[in-house]
N, C-alpha and C positions, 0 to 999 in steps of 0.2 A: 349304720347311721350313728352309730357313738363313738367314745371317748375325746371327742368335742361336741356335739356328733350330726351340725349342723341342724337338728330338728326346728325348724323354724315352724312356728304356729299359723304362720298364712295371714293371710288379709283380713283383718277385724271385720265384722257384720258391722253395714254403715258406714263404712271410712272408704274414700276414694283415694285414688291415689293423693299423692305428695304434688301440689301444684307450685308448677316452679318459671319463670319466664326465659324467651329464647337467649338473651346472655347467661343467665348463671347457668342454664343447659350448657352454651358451649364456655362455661368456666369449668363444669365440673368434670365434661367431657377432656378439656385440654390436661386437667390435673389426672385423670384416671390415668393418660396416656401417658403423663411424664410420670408417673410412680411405676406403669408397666416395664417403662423402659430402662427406668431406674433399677428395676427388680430384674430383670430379663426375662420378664413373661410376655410369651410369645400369645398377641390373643387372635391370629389370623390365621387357620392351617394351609400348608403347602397344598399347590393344586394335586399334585402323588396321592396326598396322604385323602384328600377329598375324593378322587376319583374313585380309591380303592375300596373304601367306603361306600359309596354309592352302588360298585357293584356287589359287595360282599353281603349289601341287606336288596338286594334284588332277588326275587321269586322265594320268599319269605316259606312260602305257606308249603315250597316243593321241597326245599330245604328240612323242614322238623320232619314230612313226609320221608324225606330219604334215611333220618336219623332214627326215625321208632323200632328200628329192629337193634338199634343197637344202645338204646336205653331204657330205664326203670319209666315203663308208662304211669302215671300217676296222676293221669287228668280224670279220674274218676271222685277224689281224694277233695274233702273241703279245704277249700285255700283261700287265701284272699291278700292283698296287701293293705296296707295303711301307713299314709306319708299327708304330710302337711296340702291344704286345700287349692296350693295354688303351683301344687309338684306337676312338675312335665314329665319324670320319667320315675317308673316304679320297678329299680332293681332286686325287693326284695319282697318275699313272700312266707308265711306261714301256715303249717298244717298241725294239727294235735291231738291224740288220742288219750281215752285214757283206760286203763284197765286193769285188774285187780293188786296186782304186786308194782305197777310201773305207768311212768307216763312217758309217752311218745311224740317227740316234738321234731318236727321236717323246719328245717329252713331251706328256703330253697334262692338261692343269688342265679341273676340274670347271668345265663354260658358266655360271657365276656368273652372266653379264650378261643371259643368256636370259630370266632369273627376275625380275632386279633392275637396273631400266634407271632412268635419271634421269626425274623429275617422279612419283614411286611412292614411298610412302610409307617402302620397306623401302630405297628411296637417302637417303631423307632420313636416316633413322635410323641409315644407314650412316656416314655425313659426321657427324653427332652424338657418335657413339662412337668413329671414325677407326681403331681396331681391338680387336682380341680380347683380354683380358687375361687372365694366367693368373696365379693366386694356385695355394700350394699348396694340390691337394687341390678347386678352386674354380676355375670358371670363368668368365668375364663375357662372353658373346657380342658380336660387335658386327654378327651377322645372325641370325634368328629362328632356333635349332638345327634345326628343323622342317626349313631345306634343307638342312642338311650331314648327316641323318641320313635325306634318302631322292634328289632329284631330284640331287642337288650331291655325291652319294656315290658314287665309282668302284665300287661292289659288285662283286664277284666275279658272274659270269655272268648280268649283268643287262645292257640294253642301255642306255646313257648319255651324256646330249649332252658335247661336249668341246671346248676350244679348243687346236690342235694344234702346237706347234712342231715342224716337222719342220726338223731339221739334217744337211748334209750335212758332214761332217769330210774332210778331208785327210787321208790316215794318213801322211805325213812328219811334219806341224806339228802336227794335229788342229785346224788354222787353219777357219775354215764356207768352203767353197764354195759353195753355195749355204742359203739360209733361207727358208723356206716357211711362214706362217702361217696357221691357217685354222680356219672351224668343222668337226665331225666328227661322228661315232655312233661309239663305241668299246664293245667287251665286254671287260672284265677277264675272264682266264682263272682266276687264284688273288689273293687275297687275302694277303702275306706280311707274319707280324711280322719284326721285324730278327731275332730268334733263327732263326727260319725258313731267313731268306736264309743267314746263316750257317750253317746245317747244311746246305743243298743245294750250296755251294759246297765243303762237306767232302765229301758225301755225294751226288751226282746221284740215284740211287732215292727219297729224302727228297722228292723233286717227287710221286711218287704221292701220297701223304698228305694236297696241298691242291689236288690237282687235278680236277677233275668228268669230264675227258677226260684219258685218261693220254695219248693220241697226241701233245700237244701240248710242245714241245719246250722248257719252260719252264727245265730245270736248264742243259740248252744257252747259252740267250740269259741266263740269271744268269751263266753266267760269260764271256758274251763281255761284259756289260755291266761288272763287274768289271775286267776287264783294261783297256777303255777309260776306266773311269774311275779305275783304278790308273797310265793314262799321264797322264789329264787332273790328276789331285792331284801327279803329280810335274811336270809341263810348266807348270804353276800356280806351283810352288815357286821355280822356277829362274826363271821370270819374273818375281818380286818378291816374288809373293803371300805375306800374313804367314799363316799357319799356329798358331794358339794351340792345336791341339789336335793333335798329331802321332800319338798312339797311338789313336784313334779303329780301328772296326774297320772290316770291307769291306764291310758294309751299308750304316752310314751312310756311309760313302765313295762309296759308289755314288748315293746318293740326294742329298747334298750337290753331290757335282762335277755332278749330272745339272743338277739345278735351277739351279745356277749359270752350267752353261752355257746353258738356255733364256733364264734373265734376260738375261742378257748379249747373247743373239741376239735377242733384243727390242727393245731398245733400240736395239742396232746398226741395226736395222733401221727403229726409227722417227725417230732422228738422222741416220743416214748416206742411206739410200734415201728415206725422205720428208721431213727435214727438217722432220718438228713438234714442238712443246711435248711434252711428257710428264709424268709424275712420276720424274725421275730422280735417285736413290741418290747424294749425296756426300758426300765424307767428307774432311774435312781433312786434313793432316799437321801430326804436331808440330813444332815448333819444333828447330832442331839441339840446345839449352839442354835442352829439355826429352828429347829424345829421350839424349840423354849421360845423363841423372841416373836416366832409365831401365835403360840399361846398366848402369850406374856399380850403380845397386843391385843387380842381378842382378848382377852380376860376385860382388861381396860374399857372396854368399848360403854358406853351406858345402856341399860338396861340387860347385860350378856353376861352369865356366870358359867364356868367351864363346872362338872360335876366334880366332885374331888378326885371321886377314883378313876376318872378317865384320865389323868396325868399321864398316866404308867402306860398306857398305849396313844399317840396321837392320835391316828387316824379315827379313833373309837371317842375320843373325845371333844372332837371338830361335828363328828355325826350327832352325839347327845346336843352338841350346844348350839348347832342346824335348827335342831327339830323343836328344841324351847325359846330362841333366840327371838325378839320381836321383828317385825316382815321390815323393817327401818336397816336391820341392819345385816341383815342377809346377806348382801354386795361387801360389807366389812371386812364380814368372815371368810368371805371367797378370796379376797382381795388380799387379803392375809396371810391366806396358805398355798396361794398361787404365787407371791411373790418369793416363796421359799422353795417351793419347787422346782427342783432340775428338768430341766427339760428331756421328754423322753426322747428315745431314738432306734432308730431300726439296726438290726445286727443279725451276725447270720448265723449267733449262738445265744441264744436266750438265757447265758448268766445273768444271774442278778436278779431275775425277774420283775413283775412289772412292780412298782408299791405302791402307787395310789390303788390298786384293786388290789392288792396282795394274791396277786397269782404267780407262783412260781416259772410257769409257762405264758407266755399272750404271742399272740399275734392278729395282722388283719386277714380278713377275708371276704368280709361282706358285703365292701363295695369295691368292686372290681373299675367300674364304669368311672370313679373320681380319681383313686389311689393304685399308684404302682405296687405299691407293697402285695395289694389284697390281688394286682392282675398276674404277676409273680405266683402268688402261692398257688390262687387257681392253678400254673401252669406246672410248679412241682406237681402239686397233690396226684393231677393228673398224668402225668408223664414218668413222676418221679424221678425228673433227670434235674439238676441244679444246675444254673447258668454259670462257665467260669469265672464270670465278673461280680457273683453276688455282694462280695467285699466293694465292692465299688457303687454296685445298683444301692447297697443298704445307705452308702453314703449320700447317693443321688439324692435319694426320697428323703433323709432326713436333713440335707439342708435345702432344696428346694423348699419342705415346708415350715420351716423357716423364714426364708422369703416370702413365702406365702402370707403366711400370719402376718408378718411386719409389716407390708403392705398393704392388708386388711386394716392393721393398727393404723398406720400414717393416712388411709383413705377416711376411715373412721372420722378421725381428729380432725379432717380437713373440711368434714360434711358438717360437724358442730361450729366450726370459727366461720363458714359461712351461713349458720342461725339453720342447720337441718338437722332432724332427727334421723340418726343412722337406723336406729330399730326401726323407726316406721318409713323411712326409705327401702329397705328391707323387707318388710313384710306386705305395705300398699303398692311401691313402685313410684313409678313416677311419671307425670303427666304434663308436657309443654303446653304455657296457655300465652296464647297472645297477649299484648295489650289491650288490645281490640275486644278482646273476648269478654277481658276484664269486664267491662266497661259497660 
């Protein structure tokens, strides 16, 4: 769920949807479709790719039964997910231990690849779309919803296939000592929205409420998972890492730093220990020229002073001037260093590495269910065989989203010039009211 990473915060307490009357419904319907068509996003799936679907999440429960002898059982293990309050599918989940020299942290992503392997109509279709596109209010699948809404879904107290990064952390550096990949059978104990996690980290008793077994030590492991991942967002910091959103809260901080570090153990692991292709995350840096007129403009801004010595590193000087900068001008500074930024892209050798994170190594892996990229590596990791066309798939996925975003952008623009709010189309929805109803 990062490095954009879609976290939308859900539906405001008290806010209804966005009410809108049955013409500008089919205005905004007719413009959705000509931007789709314009982009060539497919938003209908072929009857093949639906069929195949339908049977491959049929007899669910006999299915992970057929798999337990051949994976890490781990439905004894506290788990839980946490995604936005008005999320339909939960592909991702966490586990956490901690113990005297090390902490231990599971990620575990919905078994995507179980369902949807190469030469299968739901891969081809995958590779087609390259990923998920999220208009406001509108979604465009780029896998038949039918998985992410039962076999592909971490449900709360259900039994579900998973593929596991298990990391072992260093508690001096929080450097991996060791990285463990592998398929699983995991149970989600609770199901948390981000407002959730946040009230159990206020509130420990707050775990009863979404818990099915109260014995299970859920507020516990929310805040050991916190604390580690309040060292990983600062040990991230001070290693380079650029930081656009500094006041985020301890929810998605927890889900962000998680997933970042899985991706990252991924990679490392199929670069450094096996030495194959992959799809891997890079990202260029700017130009000294450009990254100056970046500052230069942020400097300028009123009320926003860069610190002096952050000159000498940008991305360490964008972070100090975040976190002092007044709440007015926060969109400035994004705004600023977004526009200098090269767009990153998928490749199937991770020179250069990533530089907004300044990691040497990146790639995705954690959402399988939206991005080609992360349905890919699952399928190395596991097979460790590399597709011949990876040079082509890396190109797929990076201009598809492309397309993607552009579309996002032009549907965006188009919801304000007819007097709507994208953010709260987005988050509320939207709700046709007659005239009549008006009245």
């Amino acid at each position: 769920m990062t490095d954009s990473e879609q976290a939308a915060a859900g539906t405001p307490e008290g806010q209804g949807p966005v009410e809108i009357d049955a013409e500008m419904a089919r205005h905004i319907e007719n413009k959705r479709d000509e931007l789709l068509e314009k982009f060539d996003i497919p938003d209908d799936f072929p009857p093949d790719v639906i069929d195949e679907a339908a049977e491959r999440t049929d007899g669910v429960d006999q299915q992970i039964a057929d798999e337990l002898d051949e994976r890490e059982d781990l439905r004894d293990m506290t788990t839980w997910t946490t995604d936005p309050v008005d999320a339909q599918d939960f592909d991702d989940a966490i586990s956490v231990e901690e113990h005297d020299d090390e902490y231990v942290l599971w990620v575990h992503i919905a078994d995507v690849t179980h369902y949807v392997t190469p030469e299968t109509a739901m891969w081809d279709e995958a590779v087609r779309r390259a990923n998920t596109v999220y208009l406001p209010g509108y979604t465009v699948h780029m896998l038949p919803p039918v998985l992410a809404e039962t076999v592909c879904s971490l449900v709360a107290n259900e039994d579900r296939l998973a593929h596991t990064v298990e990391m072992h952390l260093d508690k001096e550096n929080l450097s991996y000592e060791t990285i463990d990949i592998y398929k699983s059978v995991i149970r989600s104990d609770a199901r948390l929205t981000y407002t959730q996690a946040e009230n159990m980290l206020d509130d420990p008793d707050s775990a009863d409420d979404v818990l099915e077994d109260p014995s299970v030590d859920l507020a516990e492991k929310c805040q050991l998972v916190w604390e580690l991942a309040d060292q990983m967002h600062e040990q991230r910091k001070e290693d380079g890492s650029l930081v656009l959103n500094p006041r985020r809260d301890r929810a998605h901080t927890i889900i962000e730093e998680c997933m970042l570090k899985a991706n990252k153990a991924v990679t490392h692991e199929l670069m450094w220990d096996r030495g194959v292709e992959a799809m891997y995350r890079v990202h260029p840096q700017p130009s000294p020229e450009e990254w100056n007129e970046a500052l230069q403009e942020i400097q300028d801004l009123d009320g926003v002073s860069i610190p002096g010595t952050g000159w000498d590193d940008p991305r360490q000087a964008v972070n100090a001037t975040l976190e002092k900068a007044p709440e007015r001008q926060l969109d400035k500074i994004q705004w600023a260093v977004m526009k200098v930024m090269p767009r990153a892209k998928y490749m199937n050798d991770p020179f250069g590495g990533h530089h907004a994170l300044n990691f040497e190594i990146y790639g995705h892996f954690t959402s399988p269910i939206r991005r080609l990229s992360d349905l890919i590596n699952h399928w190395i990791v596991y097979t460790n065989d590399v597709p011949e066309d990876l040079v082509q798939l890396c190109d797929r996925a990076s201009d598809r989203q492309k397309d993607a975003e552009q579309c996002e952008r032009e549907y965006k623009q188009f919801l304000q010039e007819v007097g709507l709010d994208p953010a709260a189309v987005n988050n509320r929805g939207i709700e046709v009211v007659d005239d009549e109803e008006e009245e």
